[in-house]
Each structure stands twice: as C-alpha cells, then as structure tokens.
N, C-alpha and C positions, 0 to 999 in steps of 0.2 A: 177621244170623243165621249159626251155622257151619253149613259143610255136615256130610251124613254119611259120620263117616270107617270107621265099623262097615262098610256096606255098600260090596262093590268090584263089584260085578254090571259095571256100566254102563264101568268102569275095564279089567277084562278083555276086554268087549267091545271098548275101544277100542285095547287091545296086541295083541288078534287082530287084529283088522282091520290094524292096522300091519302082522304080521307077514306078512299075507296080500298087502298090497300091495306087502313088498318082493317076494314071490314073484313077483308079477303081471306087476312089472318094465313098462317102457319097452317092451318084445316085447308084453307083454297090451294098453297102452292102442294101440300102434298098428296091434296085428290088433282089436281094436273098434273101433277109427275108420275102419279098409279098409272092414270091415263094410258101413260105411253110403255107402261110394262105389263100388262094385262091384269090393272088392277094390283100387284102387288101395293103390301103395307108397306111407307116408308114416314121418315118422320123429319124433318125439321131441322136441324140442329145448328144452323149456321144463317148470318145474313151482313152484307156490306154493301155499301151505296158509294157511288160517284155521284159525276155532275149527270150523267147520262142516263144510267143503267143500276137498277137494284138487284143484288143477286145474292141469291137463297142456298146452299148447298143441305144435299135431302140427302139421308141414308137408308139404304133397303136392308129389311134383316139376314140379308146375305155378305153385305158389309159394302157390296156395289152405290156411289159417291156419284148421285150427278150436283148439275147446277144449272139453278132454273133463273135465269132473267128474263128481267122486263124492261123495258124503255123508259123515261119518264117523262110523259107527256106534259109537252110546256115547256121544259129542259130540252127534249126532243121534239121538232116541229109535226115533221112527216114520218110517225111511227114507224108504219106499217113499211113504208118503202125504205127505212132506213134497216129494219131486219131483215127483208128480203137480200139486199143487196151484199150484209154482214156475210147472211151464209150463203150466199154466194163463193165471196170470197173466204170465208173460214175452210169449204169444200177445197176451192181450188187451193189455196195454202196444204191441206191435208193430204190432198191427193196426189200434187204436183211438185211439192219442192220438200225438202230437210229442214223449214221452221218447224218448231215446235207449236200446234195448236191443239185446243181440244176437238175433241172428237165430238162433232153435231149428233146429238142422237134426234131430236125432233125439233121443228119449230111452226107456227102455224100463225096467221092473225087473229083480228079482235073474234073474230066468227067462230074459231077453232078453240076459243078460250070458252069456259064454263060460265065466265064472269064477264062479257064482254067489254063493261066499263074498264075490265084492266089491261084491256088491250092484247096487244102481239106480245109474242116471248119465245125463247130459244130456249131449250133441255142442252145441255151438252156436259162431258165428260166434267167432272171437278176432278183438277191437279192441285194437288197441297203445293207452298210456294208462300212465298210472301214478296210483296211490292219492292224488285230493287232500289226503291226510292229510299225506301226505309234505311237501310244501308248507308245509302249515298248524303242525307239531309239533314243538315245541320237544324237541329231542335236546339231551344222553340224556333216556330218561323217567323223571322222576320215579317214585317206588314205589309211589303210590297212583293213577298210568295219565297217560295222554298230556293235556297241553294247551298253549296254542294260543302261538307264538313270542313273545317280545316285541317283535320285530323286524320282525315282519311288520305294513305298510304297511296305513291304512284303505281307500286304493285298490285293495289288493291284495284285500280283504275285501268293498268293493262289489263289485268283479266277480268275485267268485268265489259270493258271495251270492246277488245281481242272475240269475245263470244257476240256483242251486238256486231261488229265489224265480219265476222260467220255469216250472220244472218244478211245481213244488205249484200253481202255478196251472193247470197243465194237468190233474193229477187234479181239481183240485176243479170240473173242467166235466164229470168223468160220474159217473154216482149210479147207487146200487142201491138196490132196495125192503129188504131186507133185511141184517142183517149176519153175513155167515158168510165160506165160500170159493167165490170166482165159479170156476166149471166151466164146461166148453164142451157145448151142447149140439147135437147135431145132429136138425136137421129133416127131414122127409120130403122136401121139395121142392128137399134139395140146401144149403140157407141153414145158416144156424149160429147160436147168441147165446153170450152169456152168462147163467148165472143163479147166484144165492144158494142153493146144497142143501145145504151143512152147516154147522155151528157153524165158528169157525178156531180155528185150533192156531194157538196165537201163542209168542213167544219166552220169556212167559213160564211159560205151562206145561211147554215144553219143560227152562227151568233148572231146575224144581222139583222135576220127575221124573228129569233126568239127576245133580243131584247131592244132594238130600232123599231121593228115591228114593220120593216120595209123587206117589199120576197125582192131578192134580188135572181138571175139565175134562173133556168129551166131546165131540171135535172131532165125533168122527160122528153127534152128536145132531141134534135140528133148529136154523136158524138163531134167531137172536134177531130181535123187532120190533118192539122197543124198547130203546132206549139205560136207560134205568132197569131194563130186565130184563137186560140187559147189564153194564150195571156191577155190580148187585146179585150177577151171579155174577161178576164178578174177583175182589168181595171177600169171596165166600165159598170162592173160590181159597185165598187168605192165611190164611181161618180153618182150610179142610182142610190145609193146610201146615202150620200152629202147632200142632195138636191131634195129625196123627197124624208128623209127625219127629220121633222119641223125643228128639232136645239139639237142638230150637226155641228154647230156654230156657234162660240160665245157671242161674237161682237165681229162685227165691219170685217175689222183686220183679221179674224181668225178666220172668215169667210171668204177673204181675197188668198188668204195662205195658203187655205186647203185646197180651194179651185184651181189655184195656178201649180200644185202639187199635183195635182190627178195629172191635167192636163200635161205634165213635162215629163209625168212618168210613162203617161200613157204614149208620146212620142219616142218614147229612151226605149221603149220593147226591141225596137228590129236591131239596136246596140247591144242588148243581151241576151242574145238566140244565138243558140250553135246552127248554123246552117247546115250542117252535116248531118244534125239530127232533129231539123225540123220538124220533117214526115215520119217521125219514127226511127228506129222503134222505140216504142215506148213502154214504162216499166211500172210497176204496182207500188204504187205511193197510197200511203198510210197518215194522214195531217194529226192522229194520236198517237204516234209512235213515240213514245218517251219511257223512263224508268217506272212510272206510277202503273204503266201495263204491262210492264215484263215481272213474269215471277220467279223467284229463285229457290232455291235449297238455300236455307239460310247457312246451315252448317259447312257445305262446299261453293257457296254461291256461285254453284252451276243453272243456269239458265234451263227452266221447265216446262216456261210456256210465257206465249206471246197471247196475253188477251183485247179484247176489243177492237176490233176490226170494222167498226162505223169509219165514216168518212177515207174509206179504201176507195181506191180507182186506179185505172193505168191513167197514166200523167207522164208527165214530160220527162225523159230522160234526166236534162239539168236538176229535177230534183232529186232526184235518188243518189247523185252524183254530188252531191252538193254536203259539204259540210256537216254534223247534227247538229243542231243551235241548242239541243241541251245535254250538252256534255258538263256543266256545272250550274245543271237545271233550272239556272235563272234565264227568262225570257231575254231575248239579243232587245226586246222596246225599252227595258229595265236597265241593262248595264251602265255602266259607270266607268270611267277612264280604266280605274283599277280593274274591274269587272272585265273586260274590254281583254285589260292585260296577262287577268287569270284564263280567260274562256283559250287564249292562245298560248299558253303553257301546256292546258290538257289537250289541246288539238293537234299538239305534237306528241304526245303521249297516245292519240287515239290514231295519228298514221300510224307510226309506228307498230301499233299493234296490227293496222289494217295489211299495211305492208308485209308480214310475218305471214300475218293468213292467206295475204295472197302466194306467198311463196310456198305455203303448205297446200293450197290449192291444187297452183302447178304441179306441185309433184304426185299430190293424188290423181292426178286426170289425164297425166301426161302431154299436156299442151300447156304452149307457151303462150302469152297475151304482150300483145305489143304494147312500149313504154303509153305511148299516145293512149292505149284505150284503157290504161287503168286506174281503178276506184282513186287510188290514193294521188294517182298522179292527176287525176280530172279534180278532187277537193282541190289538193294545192293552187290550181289555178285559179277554183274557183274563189278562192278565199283571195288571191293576188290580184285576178281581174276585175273583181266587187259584183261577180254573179252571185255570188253568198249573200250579199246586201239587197238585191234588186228580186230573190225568189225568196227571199222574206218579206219583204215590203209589200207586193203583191198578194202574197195568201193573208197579210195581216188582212181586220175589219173595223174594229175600233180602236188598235191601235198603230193605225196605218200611218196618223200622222205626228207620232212620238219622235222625239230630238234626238233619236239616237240612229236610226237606218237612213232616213235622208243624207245628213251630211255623210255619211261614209261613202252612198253614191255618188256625191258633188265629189268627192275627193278624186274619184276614178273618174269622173266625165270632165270636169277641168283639167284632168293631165292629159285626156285623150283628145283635148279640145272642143267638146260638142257640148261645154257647157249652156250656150243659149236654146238648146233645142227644143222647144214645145213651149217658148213662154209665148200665154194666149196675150191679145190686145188690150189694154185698158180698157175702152169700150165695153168687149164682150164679158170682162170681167168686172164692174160693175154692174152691165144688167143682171147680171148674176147675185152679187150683194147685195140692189137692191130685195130681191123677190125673197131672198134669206131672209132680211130683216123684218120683212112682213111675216114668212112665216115662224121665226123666232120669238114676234110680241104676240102674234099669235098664242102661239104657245106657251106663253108665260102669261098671259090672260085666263087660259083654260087651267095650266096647274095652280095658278092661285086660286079660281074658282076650287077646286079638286080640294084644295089642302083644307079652305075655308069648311068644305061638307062635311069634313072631317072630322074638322073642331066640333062642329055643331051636332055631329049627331051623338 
C-alpha cells in the first residue's frame, strides 16, 4: 500500500524538529545532561540516529559515559507517551530479568526539557557495542533493505543465535494477566510492581498514523484479555486503514482484494488462537526487536545490550513463541522462493541453538519443562501450523497485503479445509469499491492540485 503523499502534517513536523535540534546544538544536550548530575561539565563527543530516536553519548571529566535521547517527532507520533511507556519497560527489563539493558539514569518530558520544542528524552547509561547488524549485512544493500552475508559462517550464526535465544528465554519466564503497557506502580508501603493499565501502542499503529495519516487504535483504552479480543482489533486496525486512507487502493480490483482479505483474515482469528492460552498468560513482546538494536562487543560478539524498547507490551504468548522473522534480516513481505528457502536453513540452525540453551537452562534451575511447553518445540509447530504466517500478517500495516504471507496461509487453511471462511458477499463488497473509487479520484484530484503548486511556486 502507498503511503500518503497529499498529507505533509507529520513531514513538517519532522523538518521542524531537525531544525530545532540544529539550534539545540551539542551546548543544549550537554547542559541537559549537567542537568541531572549537579551541573557537572560534560561534553559531547558522539551522535547516531534511527528511524525513531537521535542519540547523543556525553562524557563527564570523570570519564562517566551517558546517553541522551530523543524521539523524533513526526517519525514518532505520540512522543511523550511513547518515552513514558519505554522506561517503563527499560526499569522492569533492569530490575527483573538477566537482558542486558542500560541503566535509566533520568527521563522527563517536553516541560522537563530546557528547550521544550525538543520535546521528551531519556539520559541512560551508554554501553560501547556496535549494531549486530553490522556483522550480520551483506553490504551494499540491496534496494529492497538489508540481508544476511553469504559469507558469514553457521558458527558464527550459532552463537550469535544461541545468545538472542538466552534472551527470549528469559522473557518468556515473566507473565502478565493482561495485554496492554506494563507501568510502575507505586505502593503505599514503599514497594513497587508492575501492571497492565492501558491498551499498547505498537509500531504498527504508530506507521499507519505517521505515514497513512489514519490514528487507528486506542493505546489509552483499557487493556485486552483475550488474545482473540486482541487480534480481532489488529485486524480491524487494517480495515480502519483500508477504508479511511483515501489511495489504500490502486484500482477496483485492488479494492475488492484487499476487502475480501481483511474480511477472511479477520474470520481465520479463532483458527489461529491457542486456547490454552487465550487468557494468558502473557508475555513482553518487543515489535523492534532485531539485530539493528542489539549491541555487541565486536571483538567477542558477545551481546551488551539490548537497545530501544518503544513499541514494548505484554502480548500474546503466540508471539514471543513464534519464530524471528529476521534471522536473515530480510522482511518475511520481501522474500523470494529462495529467500523462503534460506530463512529455513537458519531456522534450523537458530532451534538448535535455542534447544542447547534450553538444556543449559534445565540444568541451571534444576527443573524440568515439558516437551509440550517448550520455546523450540512451540516455533516448530508454529512454523508447520502457519501461525508464523497469520502473527505476521496481522502486526504488518502497509505491508499487510504483500504476495508473499497470504498464500502461505491459504496453503495451511486449504489443507485444514476452512478455505472458504470469511469470504464477504458481492454486494457488500462492491459497496465497498464503490466509496473507494470516489475517494481515490478524490485524491488524485487534490495531489495533482499539490504537485501543480509546486511547479508554480
């Protein structure tokens, strides 16, 4: 699906914000960083950017190394609630399990900043590290996004694995009742928890609003408590996406495909729900969890730290359970037969490792985990039953309706017979393409208007 190029709302945003941070200058992040150490002098000396987040690393003359970010509004829709929620979860990762994270020293919003135009930002520990991507990515990249060397060694892929497979094993030892965004609560008595109080803001509401320019989702509602009530609104996510992005839709046919697509996926849910763990419990899912945020020691490529923690939530068991779809870092919308056939050579090189660690688990903990409940043996199925296809399809946003995740669900629901389930009526499916096609010419009335002002001025 394109995005939209009529509206720039979110694109201004994001040139202000630039221009504001050249203002800001290396002088602004290092009087915010004194800020939070009693005025000490610190200086500068480091700066890298994502899609999301700019960050600074400042050194104090003591040789003490933070790191200051910021969000980047316009990139980032809902700043301020997307930092609260971060360290939220950066706190409980710290406090409660063996990932490796940095350590929050401050964070505050726009009000708490000296410069409010530059919004919220988080101080936390800097860990030296470089991007296991770096590593892993066959340079230059290719045009349709990064994947994984040819060159690079299955050894090298155990244990780079074997360490991410550490890590998902350690979320999947703490549960929540609910699925939303774990907040810190404070107790009377001095104690603290966590709980579930709102719906999450995930990555992919945030794409659908920053560049469809459609809010789907209501992070501030209440949680979900049930994965079938859960899923059932992703994928009525896709439908408010398709309906109200005026060029959702090339033409007729591509408007009858994608309707009757929501529609048969949005039936196919109560087919790919574990019943056993509808209600929970459920587990801290991460939608940026990939190599480009894990950092390593280049020289031991031991794992240092797990960065960026936006679009965290307790979610659905089946995802944490579920395959990584970038173990040869090309997106599962992108692959190609071959693609298809490499992503499952490494996926057997990534049980393998996971099976190892769970076996070194055991022996650390002195308890045993039945066949049924484990990581490697819930992938496997997930990858044979096509729940690996149907909790991708779902979290996509714009590329929800790419040639490559559908058919591999048709492949599992024609064997299980429930191919016909959810196809809507002709009828309703027409009124539907008409109201597209109006707001399609629509829309291509306005951006030729747009392009024309363009020329002209």
């Amino acid at each position: 699906m394109d995005f939209d190029e009529v509206s720039h709302t979110h694109k201004s945003t994001l040139n202000a914000w630039h221009d504001r941070l050249s203002k800001y200058n290396t002088s602004g992040i290092e009087k915010l960083a004194s800020k939070y150490r009693n005025g000490d002098k610190c200086d500068c000396v480091k700066m890298h950017n994502g899609s999301f987040n700019w960050c600074f690393k400042v050194v104090f003359t003591d040789g003490t190394a933070w790191a200051v970010r910021f969000p980047a509004a316009g990139n980032v829709i809902h700043t301020e609630e997307k930092i609260r929620r971060e360290v939220a979860v950066m706190r409980f990762l710290k406090e409660r399990t063996r990932v490796p994270v940095p350590q929050v020293i401050a964070f505050g919003m726009a009000a708490d900043n000296h410069d409010l135009e530059m919004g919220p930002f988080i101080i936390a520990e800097w860990i030296e590290g470089i991007p296991l991507s770096t590593i892993m990515e066959e340079l230059p990249r290719p045009e349709w996004g990064p994947v994984l060397r040819k060159d690079i060694s299955d050894k090298t892929l155990y244990a780079i694995y074997r360490q991410v497979a550490k890590i998902l094993l350690e979320l999947s030892i703490h549960n929540f009742d609910r699925i939303g965004a774990p907040s810190l609560v404070h107790h009377r008595d001095g104690t603290h928890s966590w709980s579930v109080t709102s719906a999450p803001m995930t990555l992919k509401m945030n794409e659908i609003e920053r560049s469809g320019y459609v809010r789907v989702g209501d992070y501030l509602s209440e949680p979900f408590r049930t994965v079938t009530g859960y899923f059932s609104s992703l994928v009525q996510q896709n439908v408010t996406h398709l309906r109200e992005q005026r060029n959702s839709v090339d033409d007729s046919d591509d408007a009858r495909r994608k309707y009757i697509l929501r529609q048969r996926v949005n039936s196919l849910v109560p087919y790919f729900i574990s019943k056993k763990y509808d209600s929970g419990p459920f587990k801290l899912i991460c939608d940026d969890f990939r190599p480009g945020n894990i950092l390593i020691n280049e020289d031991t490529l031991e794992i240092v730290a797990v960065v960026d923690w936006e679009w965290t939530y307790a979610g659905p068991y089946q995802f944490l359970f579920s395959p990584p779809s970038w173990l040869i870092l090309e997106d599962p919308t992108s692959w190609t037969t071959s693609g298809e056939i490499r992503y499952q050579e490494k996926f057997q090189i990534f049980l393998k490792s996971l099976e190892d660690e769970e076996a070194q688990r055991e022996i650390e903990t002195g308890t045993e985990v039945q066949p049924e409940e484990k990581m490697s043996v819930l992938m496997r199925q997930s990858m044979a039953n096509g729940e690996f296809w149907f909790n991708e399809i779902i979290r996509e946003s714009f590329n929800f309706d790419e040639e490559v995740l559908w058919p591999n669900i048709e492949l599992h629901i024609t064997r299980e017979g429930i191919a016909g389930v959810g196809v809507p009526g002709q009828t309703e499916v027409e009124a539907f393409v008409k109201i597209k096609m109006q707001d399609l010419n629509r829309y291509k009335l306005d951006l030729q208007a747009l392009k024309g002002n363009e020329q002209s001025s």
